[in-house]
C-alpha positions in Angstrom: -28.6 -6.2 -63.2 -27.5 -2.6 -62.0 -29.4 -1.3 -65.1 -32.3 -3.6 -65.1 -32.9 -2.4 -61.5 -32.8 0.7 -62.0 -35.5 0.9 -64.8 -37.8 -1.0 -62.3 -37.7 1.3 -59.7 -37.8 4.7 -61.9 -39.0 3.5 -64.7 -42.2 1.6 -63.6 -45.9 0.7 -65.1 -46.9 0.7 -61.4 -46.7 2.0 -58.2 -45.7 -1.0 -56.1 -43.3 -3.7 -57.5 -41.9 -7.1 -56.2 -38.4 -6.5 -55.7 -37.3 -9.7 -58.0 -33.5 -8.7 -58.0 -33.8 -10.3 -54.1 -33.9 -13.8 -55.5 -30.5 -12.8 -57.1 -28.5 -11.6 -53.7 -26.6 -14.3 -51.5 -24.8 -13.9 -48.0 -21.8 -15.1 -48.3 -20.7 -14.9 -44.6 -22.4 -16.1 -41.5 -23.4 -19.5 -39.5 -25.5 -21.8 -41.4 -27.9 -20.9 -39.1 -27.6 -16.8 -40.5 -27.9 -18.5 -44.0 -30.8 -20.2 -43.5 -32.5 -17.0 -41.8 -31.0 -14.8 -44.7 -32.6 -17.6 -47.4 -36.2 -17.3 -45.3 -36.4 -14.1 -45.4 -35.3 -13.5 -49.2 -38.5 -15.4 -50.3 -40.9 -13.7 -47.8 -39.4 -10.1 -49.2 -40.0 -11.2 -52.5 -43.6 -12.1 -51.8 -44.3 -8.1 -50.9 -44.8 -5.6 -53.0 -43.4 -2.3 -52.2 -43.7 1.3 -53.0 -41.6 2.9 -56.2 -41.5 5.9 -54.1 -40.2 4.6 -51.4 -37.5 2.1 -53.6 -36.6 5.9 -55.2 -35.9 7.7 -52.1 -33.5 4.7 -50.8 -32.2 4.7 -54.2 -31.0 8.0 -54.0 -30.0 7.9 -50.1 -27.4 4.9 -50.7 -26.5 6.4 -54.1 -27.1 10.1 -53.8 -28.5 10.6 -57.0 -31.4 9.1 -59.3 -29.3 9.6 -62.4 -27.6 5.8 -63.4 -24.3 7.2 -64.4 -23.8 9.0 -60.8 -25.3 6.0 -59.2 -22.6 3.5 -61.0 -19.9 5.9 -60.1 -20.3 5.9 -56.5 -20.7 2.1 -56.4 -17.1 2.3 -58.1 -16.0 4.4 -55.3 -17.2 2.5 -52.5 -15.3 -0.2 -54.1 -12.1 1.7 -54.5 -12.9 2.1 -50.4 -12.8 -1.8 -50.5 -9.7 -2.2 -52.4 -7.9 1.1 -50.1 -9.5 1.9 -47.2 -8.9 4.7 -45.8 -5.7 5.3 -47.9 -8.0 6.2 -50.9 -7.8 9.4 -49.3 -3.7 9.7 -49.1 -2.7 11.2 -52.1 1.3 10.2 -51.7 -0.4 6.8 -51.6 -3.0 6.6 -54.5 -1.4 9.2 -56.6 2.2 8.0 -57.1 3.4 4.7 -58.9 5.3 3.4 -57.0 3.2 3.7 -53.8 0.2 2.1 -55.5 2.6 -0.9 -56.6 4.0 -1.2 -52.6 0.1 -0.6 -51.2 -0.8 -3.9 -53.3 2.0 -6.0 -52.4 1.6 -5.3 -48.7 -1.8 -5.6 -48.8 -2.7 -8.5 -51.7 -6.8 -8.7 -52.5 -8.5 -11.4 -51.6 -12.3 -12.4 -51.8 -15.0 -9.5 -51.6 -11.2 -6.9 -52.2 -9.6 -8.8 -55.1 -13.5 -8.6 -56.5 -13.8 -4.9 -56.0 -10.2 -4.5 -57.2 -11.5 -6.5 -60.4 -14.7 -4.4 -60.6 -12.5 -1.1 -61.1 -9.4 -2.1 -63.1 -10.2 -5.5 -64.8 -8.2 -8.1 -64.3 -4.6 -6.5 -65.6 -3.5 -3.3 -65.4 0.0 -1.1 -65.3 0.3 1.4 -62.3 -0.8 4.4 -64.5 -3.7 2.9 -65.3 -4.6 2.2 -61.9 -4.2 5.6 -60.9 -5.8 7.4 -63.7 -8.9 5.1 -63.1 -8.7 6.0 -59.8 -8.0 9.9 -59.9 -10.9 9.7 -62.2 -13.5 8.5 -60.2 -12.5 10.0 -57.0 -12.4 13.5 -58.5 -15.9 12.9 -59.1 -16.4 12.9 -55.3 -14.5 14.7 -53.3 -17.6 16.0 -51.4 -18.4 11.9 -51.0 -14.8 11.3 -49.5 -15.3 14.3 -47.1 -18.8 13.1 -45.8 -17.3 9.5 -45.6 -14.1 9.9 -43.4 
């Protein structure tokens, strides 16, 4: 959908949209209460339509670019935060084998983390191909990391 998204809001043939992607997001946590609300409010957001300039400018707030490719990558980042926390910024940690390996086993993935860690690596991977897809992304935004932490 990332793509699909995307073309709506800078790619338009007008300049208000329905945001139909809405229909498409769940909450996942919450009372059933929270839910409900959450459910409510879904279908009264997708009965407004809404600026493309204003979708564009918080496009490029919570991705900090317009461009798809930069977009994507910072999504993969945020998820490498999910996966590490604030150890994505340890280098011993995310840079060395065997520290990845004894990261993961101390701290096993579950739910929205094993999801992200999926995201990012795919469902296998050997610890050299964890860390070249991670020094790969996160070279990519060092400035992000700093503004972050």
């Amino acid at each position: 959908m990332f793509n699909r998204i995307h073309s709506s809001i800078f790619e338009p043939e007008e300049d208000y949209i329905v945001p139909w992607w809405i229909e498409k997001c769940k909450r996942e946590i919450g009372t059933a209460d929270e839910i409900a609300s959450f459910n409510r409010n879904k279908k009264n957001r997708m009965a407004k339509t809404l600026s493309v300039t204003g979708l564009q400018d918080r496009w490029v707030r919570a991705f900090g670019s317009e461009d798809r490719k930069t977009s994507r990558d910072f999504i993969r980042l945020m998820m490498l935060f999910m996966v590490f926390g604030k150890e994505l910024l340890n280098k011993d940690t995310i840079f060395d084998n065997s520290n990845i390996i004894d990261f993961l086993e101390k701290t096993p993935c579950m739910k929205n983390r094993f999801w992200a860690f999926e995201k990012c690596f795919g469902q296998c991977g050997t610890a050299q191909s964890l860390k070249s897809r991670i020094v790969t992304i996160v070279d990519r935004f060092d400035y992000y990391a700093d503004v972050i932490l």
